[in-house]
N, C-alpha and C positions, 0 to 999 in steps of 0.2 A: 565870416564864419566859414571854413572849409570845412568840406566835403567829402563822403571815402564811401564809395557804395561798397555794398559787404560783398558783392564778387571778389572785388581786390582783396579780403583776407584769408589768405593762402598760409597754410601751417609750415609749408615747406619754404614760404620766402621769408617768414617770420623767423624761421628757426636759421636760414641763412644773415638775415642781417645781424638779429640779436646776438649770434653766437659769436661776431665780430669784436662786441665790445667788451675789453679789458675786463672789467668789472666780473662776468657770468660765470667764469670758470673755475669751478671750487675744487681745489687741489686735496685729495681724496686723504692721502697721511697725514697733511697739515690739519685739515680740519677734525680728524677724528678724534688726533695728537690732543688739541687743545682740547675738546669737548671732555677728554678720558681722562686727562692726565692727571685730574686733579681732586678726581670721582675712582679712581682707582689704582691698583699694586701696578706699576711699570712692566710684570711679566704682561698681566694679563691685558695692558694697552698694547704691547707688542704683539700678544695672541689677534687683538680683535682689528689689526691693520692686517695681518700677514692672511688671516682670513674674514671672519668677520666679528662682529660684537658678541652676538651668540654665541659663535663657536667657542668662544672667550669665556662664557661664562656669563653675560650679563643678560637679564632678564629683559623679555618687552615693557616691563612695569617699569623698568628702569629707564629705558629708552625713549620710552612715552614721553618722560619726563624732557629729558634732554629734548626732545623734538618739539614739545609743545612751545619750548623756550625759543628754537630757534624758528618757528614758526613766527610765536609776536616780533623779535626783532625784523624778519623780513616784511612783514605787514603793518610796522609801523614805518620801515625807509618808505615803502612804496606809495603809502598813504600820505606822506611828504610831499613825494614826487608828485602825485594825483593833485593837493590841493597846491602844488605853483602852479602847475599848467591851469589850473582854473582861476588864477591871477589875469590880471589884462593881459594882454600880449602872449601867456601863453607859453609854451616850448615851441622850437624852429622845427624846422624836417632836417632829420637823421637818416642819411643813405635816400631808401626810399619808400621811409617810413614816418609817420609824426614820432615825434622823438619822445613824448610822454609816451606813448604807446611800444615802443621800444623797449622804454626803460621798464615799464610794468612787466614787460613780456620775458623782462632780465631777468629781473626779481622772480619772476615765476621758474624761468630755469633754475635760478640759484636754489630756492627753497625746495627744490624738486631734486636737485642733488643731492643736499643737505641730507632729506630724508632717507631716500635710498640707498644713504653710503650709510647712514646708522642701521639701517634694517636689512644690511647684508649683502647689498648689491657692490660691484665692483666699477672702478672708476671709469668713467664715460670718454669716450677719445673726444676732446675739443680739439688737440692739438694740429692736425693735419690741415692744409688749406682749404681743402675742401672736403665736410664732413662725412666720413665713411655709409652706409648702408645700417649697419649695427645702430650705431650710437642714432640715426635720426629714428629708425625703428623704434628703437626702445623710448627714443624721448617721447613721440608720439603715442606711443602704450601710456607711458606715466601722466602725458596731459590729457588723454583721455580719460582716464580716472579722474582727472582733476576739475574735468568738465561733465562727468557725470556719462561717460561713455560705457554702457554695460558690458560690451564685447573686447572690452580696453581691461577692466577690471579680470574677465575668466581669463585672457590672454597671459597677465603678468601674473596670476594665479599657478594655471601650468609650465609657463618661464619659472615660476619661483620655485617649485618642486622641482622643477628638475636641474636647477642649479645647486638647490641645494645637497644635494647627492653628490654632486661632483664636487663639492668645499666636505662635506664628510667625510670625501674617500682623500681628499687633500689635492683633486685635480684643478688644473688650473679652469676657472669659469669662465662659459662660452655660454650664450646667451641661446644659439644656434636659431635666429630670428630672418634667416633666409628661406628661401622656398615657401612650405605649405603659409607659414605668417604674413608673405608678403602680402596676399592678397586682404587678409583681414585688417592691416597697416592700412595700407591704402585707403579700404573704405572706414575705416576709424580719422583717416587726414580727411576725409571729404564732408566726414558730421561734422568733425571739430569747427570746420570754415563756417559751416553756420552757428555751430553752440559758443563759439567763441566770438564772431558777430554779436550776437543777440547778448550774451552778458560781459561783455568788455564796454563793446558800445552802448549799452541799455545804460551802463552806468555813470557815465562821461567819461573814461579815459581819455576817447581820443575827439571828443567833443561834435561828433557826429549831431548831440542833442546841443541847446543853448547852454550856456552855461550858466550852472543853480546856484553858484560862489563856492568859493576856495575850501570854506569848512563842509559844506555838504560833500563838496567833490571828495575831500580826505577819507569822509566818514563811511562814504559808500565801498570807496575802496578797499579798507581798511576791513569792514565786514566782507567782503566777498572774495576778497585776497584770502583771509585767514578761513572760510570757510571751504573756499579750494583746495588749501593744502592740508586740511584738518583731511577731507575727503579721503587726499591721496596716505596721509599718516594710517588714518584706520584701516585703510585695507594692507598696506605694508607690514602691521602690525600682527596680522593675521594669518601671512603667508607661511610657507616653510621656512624660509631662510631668517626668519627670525625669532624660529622657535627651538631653544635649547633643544627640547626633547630630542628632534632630529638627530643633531649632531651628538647627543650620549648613545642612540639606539645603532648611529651606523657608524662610529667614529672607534676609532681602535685609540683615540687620542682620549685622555683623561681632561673633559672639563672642567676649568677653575673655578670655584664657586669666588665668584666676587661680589662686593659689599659697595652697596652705592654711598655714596657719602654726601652729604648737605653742602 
């Protein structure tokens, strides 16, 4: 049985190895493309890529919907992944990480995207080889909330007010998560390393504890997976940037009323 004392988990080497893998990086028009396009008029999907869903016209009730959906599917791959590695033998080491715990950590990014591009946020830089200041900021706000960090939750609160002003006025969004945030990031990365300790490994991901068998491992995942990103849904769903209102009170733009469809 190996071993991983919870010193080694570091948010920032997490978010270095995971973000390597093919898999993590959800292409922000493609995905929205698919999720709209078939839920609603072609104007108003082209509204809600050029700014947001809202701005579009679509309702958080509506969105709800869309998200809860893409929630189960990523909580059901991940709870896959969970009950192989609780298979004999397990998963190998990935970079310099156990590679279940990787792949869980994927899924977390994935579904963490997913959400945030339906509730108004704009698309995350993966692309550079080494990830910019912004995008680790912001991840680290999002898995905060997703790990139950309170100072994570007011932080992406005031981030969302005041992006949403600038997609009002039709400016382009800047997160502006340098300076006075850095310091609240930081010590948000430094809870995370133990709340994320204490329930990744609490549950077997990375087998830290013996392992209980393949079905239990799924099954725990499978609940704490989906109750993470339920976390980080409800409070997205509450912010500004995914609140019509906003965007009719400051928007000199006429929003579309859309009709969600079955």
């Amino acid at each position: 049985m190996r071993r991983i004392t919870l010193k080694l988990l570091k948010i920032e080497r997490l978010l270095l190895e995971t973000t390597k893998l093919p898999m993590v990086k959800i292409d922000r028009e493609l995905f929205l493309r698919k999720e709209l396009r078939d839920r609603y008029r072609p104007e108003v999907v082209e509204l809600a890529i050029q700014y947001n869903p809202a701005y579009a016209g679509i309702s958080v009730e509506d969105i709800n919907q869309i998200a809860k959906s893409c929630i189960k599917g990523e909580a059901t791959q991940v709870s896959t992944i969970s009950a192989a590695a609780g298979l004999p033998g397990g998963f190998a080491i990935l970079g310099s990480l156990p590679a279940d715990l990787a792949q869980y950590f994927a899924h977390i990014l994935r579904v963490l995207q997913k959400l945030i591009y339906l509730y108004g946020w704009s698309e995350l830089n993966f692309d550079a080889k080494e990830m910019n200041e912004e995008t680790k900021n912001l991840l680290i706000l999002f898995i905060g909330i997703m790990f139950g960090v309170n100072s994570a939750v007011n932080t992406v609160h005031a981030l969302s007010a005041q992006i949403a002003k600038q997609v009002a006025k039709k400016l382009p969004q800047h997160a502006f998560t340098k300076g006075f945030i850095y310091p609240i990031v930081k010590k948000i990365a430094s809870i995370l390393g133990v709340q994320m300790s204490k329930k990744i490994f609490a549950n077997g991901v990375s087998k830290v504890v013996p392992v209980v068998g393949a079905v239990t491992s799924g099954a725990l995942t499978y609940i704490t997976f989906n109750a993470m990103a339920e976390k980080l849904r409800k409070h997205l769903a509450k912010d500004d940037l995914a609140n019509i209102e906003i965007y009719k009170e400051k928007s000199d733009f006429l929003v579309i009323d859309a009709e969600f469809e079955e």
